[in-house]
Backbone as CSV, one residue per row, in Angstrom:
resi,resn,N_x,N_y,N_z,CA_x,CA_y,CA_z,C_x,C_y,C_z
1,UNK,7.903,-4.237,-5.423,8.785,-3.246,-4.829,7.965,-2.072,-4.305
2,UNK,8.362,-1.646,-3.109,7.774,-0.308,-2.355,8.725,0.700,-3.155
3,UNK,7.507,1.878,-3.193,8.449,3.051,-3.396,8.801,4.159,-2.436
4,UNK,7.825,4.903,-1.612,8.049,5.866,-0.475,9.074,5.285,0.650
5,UNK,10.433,5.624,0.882,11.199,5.334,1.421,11.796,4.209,0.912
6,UNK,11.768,3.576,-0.089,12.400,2.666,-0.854,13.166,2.807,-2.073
7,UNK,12.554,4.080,-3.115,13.394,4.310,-4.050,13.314,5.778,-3.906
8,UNK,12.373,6.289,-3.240,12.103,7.895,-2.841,12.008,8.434,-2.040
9,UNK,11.866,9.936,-1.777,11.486,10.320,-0.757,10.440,11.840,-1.117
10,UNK,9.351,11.622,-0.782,8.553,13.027,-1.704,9.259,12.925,-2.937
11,UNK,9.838,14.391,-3.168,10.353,14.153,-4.360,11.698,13.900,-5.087
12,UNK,12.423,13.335,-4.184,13.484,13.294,-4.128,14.101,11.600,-4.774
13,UNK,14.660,11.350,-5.593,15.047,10.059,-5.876,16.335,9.568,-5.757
14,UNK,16.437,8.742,-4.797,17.472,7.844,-3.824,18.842,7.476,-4.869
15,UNK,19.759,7.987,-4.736,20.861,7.251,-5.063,20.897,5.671,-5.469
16,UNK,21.041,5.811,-7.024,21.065,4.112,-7.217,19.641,4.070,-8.138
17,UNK,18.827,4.536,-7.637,17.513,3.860,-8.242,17.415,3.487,-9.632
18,UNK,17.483,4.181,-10.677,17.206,4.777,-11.859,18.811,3.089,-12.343
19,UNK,20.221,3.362,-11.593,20.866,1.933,-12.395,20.155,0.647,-11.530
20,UNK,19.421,0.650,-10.676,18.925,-0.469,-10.464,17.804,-1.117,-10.987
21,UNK,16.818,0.303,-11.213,15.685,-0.511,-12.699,16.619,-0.561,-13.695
22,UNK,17.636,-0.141,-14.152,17.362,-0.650,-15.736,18.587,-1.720,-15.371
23,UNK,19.314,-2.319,-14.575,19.791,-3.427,-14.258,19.093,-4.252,-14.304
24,UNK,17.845,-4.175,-13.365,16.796,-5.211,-13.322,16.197,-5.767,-14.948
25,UNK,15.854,-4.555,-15.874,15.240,-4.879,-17.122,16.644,-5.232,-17.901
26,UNK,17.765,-5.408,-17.855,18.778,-5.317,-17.924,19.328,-7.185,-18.522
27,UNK,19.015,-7.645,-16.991,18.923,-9.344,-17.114,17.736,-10.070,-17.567
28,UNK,16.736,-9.131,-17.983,15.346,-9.728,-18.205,14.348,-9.679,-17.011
29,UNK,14.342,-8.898,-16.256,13.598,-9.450,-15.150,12.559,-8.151,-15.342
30,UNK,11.231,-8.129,-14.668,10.378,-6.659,-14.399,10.337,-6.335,-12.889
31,UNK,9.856,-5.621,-12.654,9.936,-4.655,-11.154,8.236,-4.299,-11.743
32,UNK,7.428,-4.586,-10.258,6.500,-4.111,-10.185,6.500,-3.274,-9.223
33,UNK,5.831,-1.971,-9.167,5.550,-1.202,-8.014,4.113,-1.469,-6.727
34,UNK,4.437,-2.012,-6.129,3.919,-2.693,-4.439,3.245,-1.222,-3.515
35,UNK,2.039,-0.525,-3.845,1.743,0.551,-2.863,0.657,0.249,-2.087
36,UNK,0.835,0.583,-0.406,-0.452,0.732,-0.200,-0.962,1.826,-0.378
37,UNK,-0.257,3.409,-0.514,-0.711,4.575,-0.922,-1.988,4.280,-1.648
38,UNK,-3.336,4.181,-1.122,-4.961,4.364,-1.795,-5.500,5.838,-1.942
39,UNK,-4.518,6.505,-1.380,-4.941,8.430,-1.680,-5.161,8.903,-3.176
40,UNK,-4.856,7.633,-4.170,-4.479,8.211,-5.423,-4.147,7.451,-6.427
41,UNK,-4.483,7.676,-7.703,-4.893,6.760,-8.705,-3.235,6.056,-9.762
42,UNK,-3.756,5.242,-10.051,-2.678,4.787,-10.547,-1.421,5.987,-11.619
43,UNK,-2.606,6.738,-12.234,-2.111,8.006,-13.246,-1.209,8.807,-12.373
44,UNK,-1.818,9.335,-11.612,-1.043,10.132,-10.414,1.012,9.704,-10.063
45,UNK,0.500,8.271,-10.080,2.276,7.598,-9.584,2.890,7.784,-11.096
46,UNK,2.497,7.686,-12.638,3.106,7.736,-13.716,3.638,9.301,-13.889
47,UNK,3.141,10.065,-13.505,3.222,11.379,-13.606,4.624,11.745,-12.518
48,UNK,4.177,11.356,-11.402,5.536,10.954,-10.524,6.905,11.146,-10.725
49,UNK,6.819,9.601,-11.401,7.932,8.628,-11.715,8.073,9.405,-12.957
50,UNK,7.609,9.943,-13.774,8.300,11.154,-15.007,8.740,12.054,-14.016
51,UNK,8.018,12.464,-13.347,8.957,13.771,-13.061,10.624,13.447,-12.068
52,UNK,10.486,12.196,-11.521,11.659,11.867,-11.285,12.555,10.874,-12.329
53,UNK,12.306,11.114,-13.155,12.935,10.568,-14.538,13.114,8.756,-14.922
54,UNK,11.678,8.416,-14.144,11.716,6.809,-14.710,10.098,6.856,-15.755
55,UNK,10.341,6.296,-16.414,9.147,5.893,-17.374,8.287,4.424,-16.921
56,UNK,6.997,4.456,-16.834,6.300,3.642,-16.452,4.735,3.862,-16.907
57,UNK,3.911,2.901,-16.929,2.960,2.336,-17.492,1.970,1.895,-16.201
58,UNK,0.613,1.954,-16.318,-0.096,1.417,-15.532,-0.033,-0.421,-14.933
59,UNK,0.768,-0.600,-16.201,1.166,-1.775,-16.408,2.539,-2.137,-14.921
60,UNK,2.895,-1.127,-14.635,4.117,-1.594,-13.338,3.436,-1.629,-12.063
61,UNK,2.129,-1.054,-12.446,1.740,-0.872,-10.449,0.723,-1.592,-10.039
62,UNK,0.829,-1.784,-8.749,-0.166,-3.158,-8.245,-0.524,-1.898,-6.857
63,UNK,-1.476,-1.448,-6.668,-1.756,-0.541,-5.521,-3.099,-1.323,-4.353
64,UNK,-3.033,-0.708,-3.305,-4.209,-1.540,-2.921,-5.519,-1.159,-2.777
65,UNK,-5.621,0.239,-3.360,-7.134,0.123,-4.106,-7.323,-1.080,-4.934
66,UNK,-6.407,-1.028,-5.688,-6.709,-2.372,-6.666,-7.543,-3.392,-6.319
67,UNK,-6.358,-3.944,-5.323,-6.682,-5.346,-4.490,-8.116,-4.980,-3.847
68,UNK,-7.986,-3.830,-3.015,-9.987,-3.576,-2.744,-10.959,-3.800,-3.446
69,UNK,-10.500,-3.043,-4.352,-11.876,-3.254,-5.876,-11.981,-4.567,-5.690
70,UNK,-10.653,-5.540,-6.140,-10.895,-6.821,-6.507,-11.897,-7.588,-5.245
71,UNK,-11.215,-7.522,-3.993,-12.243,-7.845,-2.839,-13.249,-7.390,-2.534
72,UNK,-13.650,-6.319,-2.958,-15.498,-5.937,-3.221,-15.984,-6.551,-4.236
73,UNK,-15.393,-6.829,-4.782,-15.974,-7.702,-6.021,-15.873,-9.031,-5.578
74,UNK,-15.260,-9.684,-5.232,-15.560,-11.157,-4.851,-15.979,-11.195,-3.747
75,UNK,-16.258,-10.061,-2.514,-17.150,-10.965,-1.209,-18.266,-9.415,-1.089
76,UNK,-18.570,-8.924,-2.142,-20.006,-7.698,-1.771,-20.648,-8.048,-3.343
77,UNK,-21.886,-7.619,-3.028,-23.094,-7.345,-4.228,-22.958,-6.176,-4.876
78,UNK,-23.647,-5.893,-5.816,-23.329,-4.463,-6.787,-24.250,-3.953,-5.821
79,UNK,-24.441,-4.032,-5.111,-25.861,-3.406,-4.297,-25.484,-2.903,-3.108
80,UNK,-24.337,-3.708,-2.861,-23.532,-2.956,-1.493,-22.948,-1.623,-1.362
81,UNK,-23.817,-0.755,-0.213,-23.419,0.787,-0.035,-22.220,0.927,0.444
82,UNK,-21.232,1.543,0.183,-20.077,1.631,0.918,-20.339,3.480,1.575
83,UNK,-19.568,3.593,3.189,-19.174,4.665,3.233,-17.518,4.902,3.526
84,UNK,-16.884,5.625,2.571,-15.620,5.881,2.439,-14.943,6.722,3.172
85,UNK,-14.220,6.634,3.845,-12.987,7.952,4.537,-11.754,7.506,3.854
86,UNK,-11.906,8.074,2.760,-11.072,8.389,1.759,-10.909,9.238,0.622
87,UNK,-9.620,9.746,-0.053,-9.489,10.772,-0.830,-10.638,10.768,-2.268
88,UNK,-11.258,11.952,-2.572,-11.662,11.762,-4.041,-11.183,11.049,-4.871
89,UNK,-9.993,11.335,-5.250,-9.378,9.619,-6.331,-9.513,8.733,-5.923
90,UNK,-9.485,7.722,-4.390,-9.730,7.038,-4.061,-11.298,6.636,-4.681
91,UNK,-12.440,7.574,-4.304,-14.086,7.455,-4.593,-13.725,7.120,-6.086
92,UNK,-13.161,8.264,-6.829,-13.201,8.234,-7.986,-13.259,6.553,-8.449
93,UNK,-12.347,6.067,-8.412,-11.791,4.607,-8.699,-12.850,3.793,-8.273
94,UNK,-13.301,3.795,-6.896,-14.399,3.568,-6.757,-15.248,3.257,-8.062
95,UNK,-16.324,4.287,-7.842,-17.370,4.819,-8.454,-16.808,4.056,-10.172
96,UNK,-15.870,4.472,-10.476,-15.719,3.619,-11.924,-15.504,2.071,-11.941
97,UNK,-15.564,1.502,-10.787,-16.117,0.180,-10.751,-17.053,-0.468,-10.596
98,UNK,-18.105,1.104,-10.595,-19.549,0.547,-10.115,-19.570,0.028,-9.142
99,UNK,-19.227,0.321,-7.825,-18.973,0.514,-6.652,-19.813,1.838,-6.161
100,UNK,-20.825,1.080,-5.240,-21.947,2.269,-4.560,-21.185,2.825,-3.436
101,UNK,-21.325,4.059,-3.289,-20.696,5.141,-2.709,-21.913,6.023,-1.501
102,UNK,-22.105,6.297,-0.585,-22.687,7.383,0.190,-21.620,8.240,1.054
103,UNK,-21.867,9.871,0.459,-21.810,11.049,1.599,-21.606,10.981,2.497
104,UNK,-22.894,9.775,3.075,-23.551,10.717,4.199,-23.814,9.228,4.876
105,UNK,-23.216,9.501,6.868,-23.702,8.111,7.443,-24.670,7.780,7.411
106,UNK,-25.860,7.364,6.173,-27.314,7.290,6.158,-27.640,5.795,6.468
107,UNK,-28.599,5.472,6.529,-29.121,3.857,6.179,-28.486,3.259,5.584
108,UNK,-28.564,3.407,4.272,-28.355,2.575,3.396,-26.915,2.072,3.685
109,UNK,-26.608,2.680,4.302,-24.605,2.379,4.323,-24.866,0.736,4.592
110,UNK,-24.014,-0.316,4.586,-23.589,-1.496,4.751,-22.025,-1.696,5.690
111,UNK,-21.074,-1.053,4.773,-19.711,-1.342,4.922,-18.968,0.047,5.164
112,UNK,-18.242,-0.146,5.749,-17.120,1.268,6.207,-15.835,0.662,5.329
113,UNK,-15.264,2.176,4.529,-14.064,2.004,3.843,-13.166,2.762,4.232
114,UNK,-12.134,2.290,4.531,-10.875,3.327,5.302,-9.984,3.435,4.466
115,UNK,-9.382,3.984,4.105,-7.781,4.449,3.403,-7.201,5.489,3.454
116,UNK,-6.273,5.653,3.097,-5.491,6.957,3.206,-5.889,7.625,2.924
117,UNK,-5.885,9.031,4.136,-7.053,10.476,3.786,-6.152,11.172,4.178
118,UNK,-5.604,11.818,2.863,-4.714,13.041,3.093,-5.934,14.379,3.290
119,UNK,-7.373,13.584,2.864,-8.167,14.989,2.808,-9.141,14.922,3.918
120,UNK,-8.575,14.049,5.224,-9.817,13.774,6.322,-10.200,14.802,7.212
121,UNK,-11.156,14.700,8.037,-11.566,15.644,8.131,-12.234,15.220,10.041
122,UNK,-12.756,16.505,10.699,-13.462,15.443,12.192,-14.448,14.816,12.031
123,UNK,-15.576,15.618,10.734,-16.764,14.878,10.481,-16.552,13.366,9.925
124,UNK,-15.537,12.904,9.156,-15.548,11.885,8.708,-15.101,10.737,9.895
125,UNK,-13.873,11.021,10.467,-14.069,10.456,11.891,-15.419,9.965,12.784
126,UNK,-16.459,11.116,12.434,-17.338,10.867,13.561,-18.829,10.357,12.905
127,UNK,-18.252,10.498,11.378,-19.576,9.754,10.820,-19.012,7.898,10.457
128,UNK,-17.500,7.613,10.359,-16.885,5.628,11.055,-17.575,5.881,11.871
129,UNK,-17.384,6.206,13.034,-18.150,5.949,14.736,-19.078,5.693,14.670
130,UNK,-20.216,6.492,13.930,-21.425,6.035,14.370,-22.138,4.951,13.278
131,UNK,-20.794,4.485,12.196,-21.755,3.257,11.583,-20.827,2.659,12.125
132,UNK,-19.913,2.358,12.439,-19.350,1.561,13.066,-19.904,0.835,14.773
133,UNK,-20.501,2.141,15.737,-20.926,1.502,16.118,-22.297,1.313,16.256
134,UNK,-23.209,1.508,14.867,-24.242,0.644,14.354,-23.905,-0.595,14.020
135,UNK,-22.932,-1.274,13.411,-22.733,-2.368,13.209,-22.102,-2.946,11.811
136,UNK,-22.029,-1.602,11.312,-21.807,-2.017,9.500,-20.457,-2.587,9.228
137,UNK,-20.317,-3.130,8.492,-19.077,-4.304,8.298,-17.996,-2.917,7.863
138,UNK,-16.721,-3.126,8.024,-15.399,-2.387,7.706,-14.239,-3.036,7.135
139,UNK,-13.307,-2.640,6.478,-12.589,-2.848,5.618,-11.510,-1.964,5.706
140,UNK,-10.621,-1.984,5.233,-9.170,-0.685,5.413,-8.391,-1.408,4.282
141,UNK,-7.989,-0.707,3.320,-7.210,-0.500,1.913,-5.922,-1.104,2.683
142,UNK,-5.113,-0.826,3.970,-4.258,-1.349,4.053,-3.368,-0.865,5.810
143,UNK,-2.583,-0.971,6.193,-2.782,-0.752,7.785,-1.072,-0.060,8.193
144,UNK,-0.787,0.457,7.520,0.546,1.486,7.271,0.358,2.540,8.623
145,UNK,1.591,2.848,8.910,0.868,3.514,10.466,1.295,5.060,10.242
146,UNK,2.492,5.052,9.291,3.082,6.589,9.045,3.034,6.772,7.660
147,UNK,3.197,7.771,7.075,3.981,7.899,5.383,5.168,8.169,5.612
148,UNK,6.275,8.197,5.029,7.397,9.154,5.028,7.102,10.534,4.318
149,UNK,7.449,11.643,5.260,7.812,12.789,3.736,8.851,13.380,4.327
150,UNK,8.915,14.575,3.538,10.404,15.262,3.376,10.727,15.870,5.258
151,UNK,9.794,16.337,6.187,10.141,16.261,7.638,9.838,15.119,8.651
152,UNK,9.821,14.079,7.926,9.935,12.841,8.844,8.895,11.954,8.566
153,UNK,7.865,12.034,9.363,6.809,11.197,8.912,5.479,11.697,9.228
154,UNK,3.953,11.865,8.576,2.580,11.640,8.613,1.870,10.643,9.158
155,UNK,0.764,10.808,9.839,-0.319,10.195,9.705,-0.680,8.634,8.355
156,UNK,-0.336,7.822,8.403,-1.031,6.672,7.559,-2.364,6.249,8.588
157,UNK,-2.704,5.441,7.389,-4.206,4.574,7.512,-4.138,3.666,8.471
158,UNK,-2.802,3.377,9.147,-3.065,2.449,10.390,-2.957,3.623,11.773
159,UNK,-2.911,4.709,11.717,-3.003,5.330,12.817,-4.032,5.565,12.981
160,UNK,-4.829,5.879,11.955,-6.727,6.266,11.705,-7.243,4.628,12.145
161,UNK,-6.641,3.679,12.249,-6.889,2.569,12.104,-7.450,2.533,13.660
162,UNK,-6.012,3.000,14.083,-6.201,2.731,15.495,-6.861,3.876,16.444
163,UNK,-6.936,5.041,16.038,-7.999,5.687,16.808,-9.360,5.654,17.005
164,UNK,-9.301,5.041,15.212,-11.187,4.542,15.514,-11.520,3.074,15.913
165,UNK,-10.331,2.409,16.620,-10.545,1.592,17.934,-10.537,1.958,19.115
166,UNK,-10.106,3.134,19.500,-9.915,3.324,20.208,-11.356,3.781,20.872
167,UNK,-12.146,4.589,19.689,-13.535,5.251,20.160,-14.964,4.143,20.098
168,UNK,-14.352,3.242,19.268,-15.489,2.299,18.988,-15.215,0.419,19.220
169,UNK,-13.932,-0.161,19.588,-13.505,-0.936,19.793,-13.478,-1.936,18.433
170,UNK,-13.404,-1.116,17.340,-13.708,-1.822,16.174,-12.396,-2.132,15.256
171,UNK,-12.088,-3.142,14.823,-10.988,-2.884,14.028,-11.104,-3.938,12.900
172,UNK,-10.510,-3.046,11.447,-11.290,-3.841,10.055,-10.418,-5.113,9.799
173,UNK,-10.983,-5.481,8.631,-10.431,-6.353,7.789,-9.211,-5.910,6.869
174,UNK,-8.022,-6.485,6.992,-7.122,-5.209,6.199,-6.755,-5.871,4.639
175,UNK,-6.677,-5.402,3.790,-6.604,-5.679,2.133,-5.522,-5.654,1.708
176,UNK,-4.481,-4.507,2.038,-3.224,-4.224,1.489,-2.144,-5.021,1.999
177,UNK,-1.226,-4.897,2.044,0.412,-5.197,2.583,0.172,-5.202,3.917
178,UNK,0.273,-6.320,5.096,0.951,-7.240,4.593,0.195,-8.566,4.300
179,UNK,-1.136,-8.526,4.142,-1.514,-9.427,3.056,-0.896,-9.858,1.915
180,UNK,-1.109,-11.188,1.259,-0.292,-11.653,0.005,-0.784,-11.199,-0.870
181,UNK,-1.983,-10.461,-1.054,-2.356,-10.734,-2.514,-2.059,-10.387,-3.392
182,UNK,-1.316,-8.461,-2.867,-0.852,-7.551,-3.662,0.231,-8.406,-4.672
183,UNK,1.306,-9.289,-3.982,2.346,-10.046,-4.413,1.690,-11.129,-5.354
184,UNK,0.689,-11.828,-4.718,0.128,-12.702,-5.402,0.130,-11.981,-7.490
185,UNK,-0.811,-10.958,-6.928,-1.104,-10.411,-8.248,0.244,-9.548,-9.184
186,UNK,1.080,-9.591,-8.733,2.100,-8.962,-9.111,2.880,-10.309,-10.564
187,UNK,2.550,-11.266,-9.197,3.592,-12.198,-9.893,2.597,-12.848,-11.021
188,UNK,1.188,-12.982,-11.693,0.139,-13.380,-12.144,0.377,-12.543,-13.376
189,UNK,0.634,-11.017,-12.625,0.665,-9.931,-13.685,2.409,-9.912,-14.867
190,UNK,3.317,-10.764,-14.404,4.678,-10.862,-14.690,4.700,-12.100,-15.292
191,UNK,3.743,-13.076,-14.508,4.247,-14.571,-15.224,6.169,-15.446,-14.142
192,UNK,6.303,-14.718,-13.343,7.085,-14.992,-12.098,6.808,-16.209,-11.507
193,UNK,7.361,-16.937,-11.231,7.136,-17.732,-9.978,7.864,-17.204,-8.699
194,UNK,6.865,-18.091,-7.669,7.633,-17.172,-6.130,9.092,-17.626,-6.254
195,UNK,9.764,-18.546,-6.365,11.390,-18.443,-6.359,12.112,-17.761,-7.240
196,UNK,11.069,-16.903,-8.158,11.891,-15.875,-9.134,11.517,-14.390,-8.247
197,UNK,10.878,-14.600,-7.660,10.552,-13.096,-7.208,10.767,-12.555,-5.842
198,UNK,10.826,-11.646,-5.524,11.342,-10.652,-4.211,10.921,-9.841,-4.155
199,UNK,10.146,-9.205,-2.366,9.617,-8.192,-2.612,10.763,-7.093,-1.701
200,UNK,10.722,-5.552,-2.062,11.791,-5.258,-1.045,10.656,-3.796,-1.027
201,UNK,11.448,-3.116,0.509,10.740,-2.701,0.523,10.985,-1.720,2.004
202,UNK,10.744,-0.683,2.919,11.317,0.321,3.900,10.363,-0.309,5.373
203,UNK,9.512,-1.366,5.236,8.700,-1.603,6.331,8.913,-2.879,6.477
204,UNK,8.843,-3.534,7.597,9.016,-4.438,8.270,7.410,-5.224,8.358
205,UNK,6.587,-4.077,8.818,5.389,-5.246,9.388,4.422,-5.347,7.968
206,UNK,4.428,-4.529,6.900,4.118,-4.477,5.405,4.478,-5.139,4.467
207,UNK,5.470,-4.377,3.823,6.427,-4.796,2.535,7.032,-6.158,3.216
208,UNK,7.649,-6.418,4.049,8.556,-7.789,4.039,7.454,-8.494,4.979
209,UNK,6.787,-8.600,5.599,5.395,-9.299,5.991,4.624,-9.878,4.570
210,UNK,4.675,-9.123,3.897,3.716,-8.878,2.601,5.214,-10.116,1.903
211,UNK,5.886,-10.546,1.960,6.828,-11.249,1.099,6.770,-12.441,2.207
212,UNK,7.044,-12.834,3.241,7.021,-13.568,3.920,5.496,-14.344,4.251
213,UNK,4.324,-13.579,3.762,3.187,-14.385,3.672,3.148,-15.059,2.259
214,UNK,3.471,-14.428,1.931,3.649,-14.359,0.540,4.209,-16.109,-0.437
215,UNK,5.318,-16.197,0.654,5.807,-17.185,0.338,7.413,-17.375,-0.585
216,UNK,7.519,-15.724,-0.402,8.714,-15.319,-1.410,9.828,-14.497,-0.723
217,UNK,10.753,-14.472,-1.419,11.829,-13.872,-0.317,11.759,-12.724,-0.377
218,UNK,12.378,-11.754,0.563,12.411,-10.472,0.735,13.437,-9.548,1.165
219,UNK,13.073,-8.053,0.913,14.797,-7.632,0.465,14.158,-5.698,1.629
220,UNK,14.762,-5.943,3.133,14.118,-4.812,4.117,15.422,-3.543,3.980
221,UNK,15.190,-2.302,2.864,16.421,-1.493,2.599,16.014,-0.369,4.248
222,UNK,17.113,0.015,4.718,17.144,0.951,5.887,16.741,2.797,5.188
223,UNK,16.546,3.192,4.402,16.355,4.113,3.685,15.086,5.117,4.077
224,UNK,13.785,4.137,4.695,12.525,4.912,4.826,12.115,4.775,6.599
225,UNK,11.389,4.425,6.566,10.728,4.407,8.095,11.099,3.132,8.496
226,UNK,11.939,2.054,8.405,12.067,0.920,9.037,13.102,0.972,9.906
227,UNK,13.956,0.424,10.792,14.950,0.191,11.557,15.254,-0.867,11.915
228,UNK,16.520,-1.713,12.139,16.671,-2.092,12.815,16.363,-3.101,13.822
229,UNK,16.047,-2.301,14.599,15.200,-2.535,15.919,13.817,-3.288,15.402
230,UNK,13.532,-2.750,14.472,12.229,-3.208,14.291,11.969,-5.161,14.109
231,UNK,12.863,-5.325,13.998,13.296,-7.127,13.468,12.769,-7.429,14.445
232,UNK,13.309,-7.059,15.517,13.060,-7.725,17.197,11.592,-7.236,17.568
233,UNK,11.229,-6.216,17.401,9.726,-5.837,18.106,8.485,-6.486,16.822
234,UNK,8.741,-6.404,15.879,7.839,-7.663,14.812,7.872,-8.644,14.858
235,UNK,8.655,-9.145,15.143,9.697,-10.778,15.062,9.540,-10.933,13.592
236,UNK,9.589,-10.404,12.629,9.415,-10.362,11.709,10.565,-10.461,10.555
237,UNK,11.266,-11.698,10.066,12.643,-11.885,9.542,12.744,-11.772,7.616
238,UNK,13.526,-10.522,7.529,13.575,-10.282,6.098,14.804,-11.338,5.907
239,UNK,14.702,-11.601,4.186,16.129,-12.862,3.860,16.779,-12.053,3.501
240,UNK,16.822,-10.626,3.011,17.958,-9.426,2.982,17.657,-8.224,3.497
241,UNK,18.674,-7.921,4.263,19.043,-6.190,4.720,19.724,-5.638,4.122
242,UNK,19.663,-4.434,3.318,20.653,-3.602,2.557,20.122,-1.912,3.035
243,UNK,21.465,-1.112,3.560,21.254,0.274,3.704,20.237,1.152,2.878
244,UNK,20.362,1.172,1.368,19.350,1.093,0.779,19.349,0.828,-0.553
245,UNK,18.779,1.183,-1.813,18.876,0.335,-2.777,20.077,0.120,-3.808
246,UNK,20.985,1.378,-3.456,22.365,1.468,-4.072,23.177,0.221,-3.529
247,UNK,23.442,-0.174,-2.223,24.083,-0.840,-2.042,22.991,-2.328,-2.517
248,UNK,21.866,-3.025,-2.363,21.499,-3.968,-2.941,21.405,-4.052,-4.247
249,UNK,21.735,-2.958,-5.202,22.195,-2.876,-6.711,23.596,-3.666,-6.744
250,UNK,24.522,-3.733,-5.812,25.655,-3.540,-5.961,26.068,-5.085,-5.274
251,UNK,25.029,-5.387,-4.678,25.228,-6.692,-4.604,24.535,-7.922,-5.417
252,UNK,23.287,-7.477,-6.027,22.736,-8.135,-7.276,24.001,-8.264,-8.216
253,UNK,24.876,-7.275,-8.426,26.238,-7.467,-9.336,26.849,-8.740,-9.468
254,UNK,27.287,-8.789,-7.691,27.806,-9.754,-7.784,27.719,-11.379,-8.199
């Protein structure tokens, strides 16, 4: 399950949410939380979700730092330099995986890491460019084009995505949603099979992409940045539409 525009909004929590988890734990089932948000560490979302009055455990969230770590770890060496345009918690997480880190566009760099930079900056822009177009391999946490917040929408990691194609004709390998793996690992982490599970979620080319590679059905609520319209310009077909999660509470009832 997505949360920004799916069960929230900044800080605001959506009508419904709060009887639809404990419905869900209700019949036996778990809800994992599905983010590509990489600005920020898993602790950060528990702190959250208290202050909007749900209780949760590191144990509910599947983020796609995660899934990064995990893919630096199965296709890089402990030896591989990364340079990051991404938030300190992001490095942080990093760095505690023993994951090599550089400052600075130096030599040693190998790989370019993109994710959500609520803290970016022009220099970091212009130090991608020039390993990028040195040649160093790239990667992106996940390819989200807006955030939602409380006046509409931000900057995401697929807009950074696409400007630094625009300057360098380069564009990464993407890790997050709508890749499967996040789901993959969700359901590994639950003990689920895909005909027990559903991902739902405010994006079309992400969250229900991310269920439809996936191999599992999917549930597109109108609540965050999705529309509509968007079905037709993705071609991209969710197996449920619900306004938002109050009314798909209300049809799980039935």
């Amino acid at each position: 399950m997505d949360m920004d525009g799916t069960i929230y909004l900044d800080e605001t929590l959506f009508d419904g949410t709060l009887d639809f988890l404990d419905y869900v734990r209700s019949i036996g089932g778990r809800y994992i939380f599905l983010t590509n948000n990489s600005s920020r560490g898993t602790e950060s979302y528990i702190e959250k979700m208290a202050r909007l009055g749900i209780k949760t455990g590191p144990e509910d969230f599947v983020t796609s730092a995660d899934a990064t770590i995990e893919y630096i770890r199965n296709n890089f060496g402990r030896e591989t330099v990364f340079y990051v345009c991404g938030t300190e918690s992001l490095k942080t997480m990093l760095r505690n995986s023993d994951i090599s880190i550089s400052e600075e566009p130096d030599e040693s760099v190998e790989v370019v890491l993109l994710g959500y930079d609520t803290e970016l900056s022009y220099k970091k822009l212009t130090d991608c460019c020039r390993l990028l177009n040195r040649g160093c391999r790239y990667i992106a946490t996940h390819p989200d084009l807006v955030c939602p917040v409380s006046y509409g929408f931000a900057p995401d990691c697929g807009s950074v995505i696409n400007m630094l194609e625009t300057a360098t004709g380069r564009r990464p390998h993407v890790i997050g949603k709508p890749q499967p793996e996040m789901a993959y690992l969700a359901m590994k982490l639950t003990g689920f099979k895909p005909e027990e599970a559903i991902v739902t979620g405010d994006r079309l080319y992400t969250d229900i992409a991310c269920g439809v590679n996936a191999g599992i059905d999917s549930n597109f609520v109108l609540s965050g940045e999705g529309t509509m319209e968007d079905i037709e310009k993705y071609g991209i077909r969710p197996t449920y539409i619900f306004k938002n999660i109050r009314e798909f509470l209300e049809e799980l009832k039935k």
